[in-house]
KOLDO-956968 format. One record per residue (C-alpha): residue in three letters; x, y, z. Coordinates in steps of 0.1 Angstrom, whole numbers, plus 2048, in hexadecimal, padded with zeros to 3 digits. Each point is the difference from the previous one (the first is absolute). Example, Ala and Ser with C-alpha at 12.3 -4.5 7.8 and 13.67 -1.06 7.14 Angstrom:
<atoms>
ala87B7D384E/ser80E8227F9/
</atoms>
This chain:
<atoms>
unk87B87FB70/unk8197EB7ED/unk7DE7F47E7/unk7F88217FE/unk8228077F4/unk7FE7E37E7/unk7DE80B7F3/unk80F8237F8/unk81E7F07ED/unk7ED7E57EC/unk7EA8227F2/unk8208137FC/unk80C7E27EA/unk7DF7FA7E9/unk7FF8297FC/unk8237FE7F8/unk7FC7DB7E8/unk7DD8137F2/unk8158227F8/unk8197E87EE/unk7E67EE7E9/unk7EB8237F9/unk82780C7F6/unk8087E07E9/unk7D88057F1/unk8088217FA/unk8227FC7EF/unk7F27E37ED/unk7E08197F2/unk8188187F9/unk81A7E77EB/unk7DF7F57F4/unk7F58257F7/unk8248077F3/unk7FB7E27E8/unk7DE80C7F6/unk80C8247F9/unk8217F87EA/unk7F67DF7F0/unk8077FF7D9/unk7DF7EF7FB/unk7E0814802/unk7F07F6820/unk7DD80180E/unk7E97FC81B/unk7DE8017F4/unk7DC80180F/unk7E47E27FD/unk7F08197EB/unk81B8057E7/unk80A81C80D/unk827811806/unk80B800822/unk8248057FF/unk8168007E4/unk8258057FB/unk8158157EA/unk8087E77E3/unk7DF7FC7FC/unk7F68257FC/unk81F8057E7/unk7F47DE7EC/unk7DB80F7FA/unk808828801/unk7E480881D/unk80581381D/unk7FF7E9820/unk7E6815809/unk7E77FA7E2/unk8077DD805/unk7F67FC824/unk7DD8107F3/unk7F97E77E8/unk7FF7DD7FA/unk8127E47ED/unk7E47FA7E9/unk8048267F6/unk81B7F97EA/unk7FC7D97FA/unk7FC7F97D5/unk7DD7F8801/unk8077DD7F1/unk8177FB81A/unk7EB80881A/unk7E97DD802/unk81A7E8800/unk81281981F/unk7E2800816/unk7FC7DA7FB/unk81E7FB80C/unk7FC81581B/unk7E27F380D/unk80E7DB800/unk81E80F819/unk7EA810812/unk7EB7DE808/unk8207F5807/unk7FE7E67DE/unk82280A7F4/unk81F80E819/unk80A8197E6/unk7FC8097DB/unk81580F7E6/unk7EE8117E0/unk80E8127E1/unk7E981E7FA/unk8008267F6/unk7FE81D813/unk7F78207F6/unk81B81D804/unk7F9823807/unk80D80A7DA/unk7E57EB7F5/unk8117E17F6/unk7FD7DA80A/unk8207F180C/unk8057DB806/unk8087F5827/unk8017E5814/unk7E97FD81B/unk8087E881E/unk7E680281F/unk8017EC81F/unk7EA80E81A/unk80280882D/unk7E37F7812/unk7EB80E820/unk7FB7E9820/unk7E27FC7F5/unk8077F07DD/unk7F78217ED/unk81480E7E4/unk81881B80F/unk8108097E3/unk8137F57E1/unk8207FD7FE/unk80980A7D3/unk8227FD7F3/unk7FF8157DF/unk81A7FC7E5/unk80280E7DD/unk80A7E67E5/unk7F58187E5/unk81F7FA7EA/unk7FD7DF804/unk7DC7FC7F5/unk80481B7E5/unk81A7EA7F2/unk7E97E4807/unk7E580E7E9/unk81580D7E7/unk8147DA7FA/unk7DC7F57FF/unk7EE8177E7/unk8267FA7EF/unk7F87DB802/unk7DC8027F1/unk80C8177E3/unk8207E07F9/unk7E27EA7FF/unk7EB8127E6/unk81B8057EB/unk80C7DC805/unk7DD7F77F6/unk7FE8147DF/unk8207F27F7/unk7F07E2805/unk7E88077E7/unk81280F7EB/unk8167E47FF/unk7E17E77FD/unk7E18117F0/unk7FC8087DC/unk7FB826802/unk7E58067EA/unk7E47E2806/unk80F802824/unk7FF7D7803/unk8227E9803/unk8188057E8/unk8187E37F1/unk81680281C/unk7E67F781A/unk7F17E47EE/unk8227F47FD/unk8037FD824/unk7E07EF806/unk8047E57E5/unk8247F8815/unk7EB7FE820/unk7EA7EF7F1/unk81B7E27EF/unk810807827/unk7D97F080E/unk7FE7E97DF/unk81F7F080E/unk7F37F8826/unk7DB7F97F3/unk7FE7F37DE/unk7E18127F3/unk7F48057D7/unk8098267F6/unk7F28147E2/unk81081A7EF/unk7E981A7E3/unk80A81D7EC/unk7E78157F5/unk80381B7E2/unk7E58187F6/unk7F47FC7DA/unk80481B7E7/unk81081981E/unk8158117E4/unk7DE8077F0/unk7F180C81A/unk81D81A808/unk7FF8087DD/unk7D9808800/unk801814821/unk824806808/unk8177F981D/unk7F080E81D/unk7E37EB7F8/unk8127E57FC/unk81080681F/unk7E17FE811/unk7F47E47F0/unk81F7F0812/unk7FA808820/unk7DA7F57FE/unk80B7DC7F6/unk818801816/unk7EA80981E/unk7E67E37F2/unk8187EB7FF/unk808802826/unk7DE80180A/unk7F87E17E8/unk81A7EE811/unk7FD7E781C/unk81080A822/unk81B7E97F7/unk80A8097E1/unk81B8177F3/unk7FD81E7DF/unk81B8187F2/unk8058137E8/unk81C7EA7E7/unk80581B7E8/unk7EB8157E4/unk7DE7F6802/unk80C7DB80A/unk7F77F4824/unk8087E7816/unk7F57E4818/unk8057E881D/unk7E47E380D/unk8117F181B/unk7F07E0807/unk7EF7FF7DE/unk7FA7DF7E8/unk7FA8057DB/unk7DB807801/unk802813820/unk8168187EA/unk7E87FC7E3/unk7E380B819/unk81581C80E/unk80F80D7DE/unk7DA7FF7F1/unk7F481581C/unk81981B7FB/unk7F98007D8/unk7DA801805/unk80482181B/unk8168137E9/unk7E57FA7E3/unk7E780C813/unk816822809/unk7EC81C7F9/unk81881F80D/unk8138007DD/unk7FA8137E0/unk7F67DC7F1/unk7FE7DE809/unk8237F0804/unk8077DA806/unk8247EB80B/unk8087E17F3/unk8147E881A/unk8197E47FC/unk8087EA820/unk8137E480D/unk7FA7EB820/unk81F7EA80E/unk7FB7E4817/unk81D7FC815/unk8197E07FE/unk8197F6815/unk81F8027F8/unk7F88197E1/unk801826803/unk7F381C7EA/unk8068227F8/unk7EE81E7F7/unk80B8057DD/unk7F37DB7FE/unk7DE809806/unk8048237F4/unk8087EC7DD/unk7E07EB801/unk7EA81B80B/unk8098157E3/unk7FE7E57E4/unk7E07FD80F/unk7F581F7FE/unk80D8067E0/unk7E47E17F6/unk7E6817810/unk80C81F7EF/unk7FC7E77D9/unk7E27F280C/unk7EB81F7FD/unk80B80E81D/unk7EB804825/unk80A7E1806/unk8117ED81C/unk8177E37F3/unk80B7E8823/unk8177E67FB/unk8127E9820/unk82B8017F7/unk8027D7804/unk7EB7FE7E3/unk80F81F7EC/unk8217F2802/unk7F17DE7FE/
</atoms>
């Protein structure tokens, strides 16, 4: 009798211990539920498929749907189709368990017909079994931010294209469109900068086109124009990789042959006289006389540009009294010499 007794009050106790837990479950689903509802953030449980299967009210206000029209379609409804590969990639490597959760930056589609920027966090709840149940999204919009985003970009881009215009304004000779003075003043700095650390011969030409006033003259200025920006471009394309041409001034043109001994220069300065003979783009043939200097570097002794400036042009004015289409190369130690 007494374990009969006992036997009734241990079942009395679990019914009463199992009525406790199913009442603390139940509280917790519904503070779970309550969370769920009235949470800030768009929240989601969707479907191995992609599809809705419960979603809350921040998330209907975010995208404009009806909770309704939601529940009847799926995630990739309203996914930016570039979005969408990089979404289901990470969505398969949580689902082979890979990764324990991803966040992605993506666009959704809203139900005025508009993309809007959220961020998507998904973790996912598994069956016994090891099956996807469902996934668990957290949805929120950060399309201010990403608007902004975009906008200090394209803002960015538009700095840089002007910045490089400047640039080239600053540095290109507008109309033969090579270096200007400017720039080939700050290459034959770098180069005195290397000269210093590696002492190395350096050449410096100037090249001026015979009889230009004639030939503006004869076929007037636009041609002559012209004229200038076809020597100019032969002149850069003559050139080795190394070497440095600008526009000096008039029909005048300058050069830099780093690493460049007398008859290197010779060589080089040849070369470009011979391709600008053969030019056959202008109304007649036109040819450049050249005047050069080549310094070899002492220690202890520094020189300047107008130093080999001065050279260069004596030089060239030898070439221009010569007979002209001409190059005239002489090495400053024995110039000064």
């Amino acid at each position: 009798m007494a374990e009969g007794i006992g036997s009734l009050i241990e079942i009395n106790l679990l019914i009463s211990e199992n009525e406790i837990v199913i009442s603390a479950l139940q509280k917790n689903n519904d503070i779970l539920e309550a969370i769920f509802k009235n949470s800030t953030i768009g929240m989601a449980l969707v479907a191995s498929s992609g599809q809705w299967k419960k979603v809350n009210n921040s998330l209907t206000r975010m995208l404009g749907y009806t909770e309704e029209h939601l529940l009847s379609i799926n995630f990739q409804n309203i996914t930016h189709p570039d979005d969408l590969s990089t979404d289901l990639k990470q969505l398969d490597a949580l689902s082979r368990g890979e990764i324990p959760f991803y966040q992605l930056e993506k666009r959704y589609l809203t139900a005025t017909g508009n993309y809007i920027w959220i961020l998507l966090s998904v973790s996912l709840v598994r069956e016994d079994n090891g099956e996807v149940k469902y996934y668990i999204a957290q949805i929120q919009s950060i399309n201010e931010r990403k608007k902004m985003e975009i906008e200090l970009k394209k803002q960015k881009e538009e700095l840089h294209k002007i910045n490089t215009m400047l640039e080239r304004m600053a540095t290109e000779d507008s109309l033969t469109e090579i270096a200007n003075r400017r720039k080939f003043m700050l290459w034959f700095e770098n180069e005195m900068t290397r000269m210093a650390r590696h002492p190395v011969p350096v050449s410096l030409a100037i090249a001026d086109i015979d009889f230009f006033k004639s030939y503006n003259d004869s076929y007037g200025h636009q041609e002559g124009d012209y004229a200038l920006k076809n020597i100019a471009k032969e002149l850069s394309h003559t050139l080795r990789s190394q070497d440095k041409v600008a526009r000096f001034g008039g029909e005048e043109f300058i050069m830099l042959f780093p690493e460049t001994d007398e008859k290197g220069c010779f060589l080089a300065c040849e070369r470009l006289r011979k391709s600008i003979e053969k030019l056959s783009s202008l109304r007649r043939p036109v040819t450049i006389s050249i005047g050069a200097v080549t310094y070899h570097p002492r220690e202890g002794k520094l020189v300047t540009f107008d130093d080999l400036l001065k050279v260069a042009d004596s030089k060239l004015y030898d070439a221009k009294r010569s007979g002209r289409n001409k190059v005239k190369v002489v090495n400053l130690a024995d110039h000064q010499g």
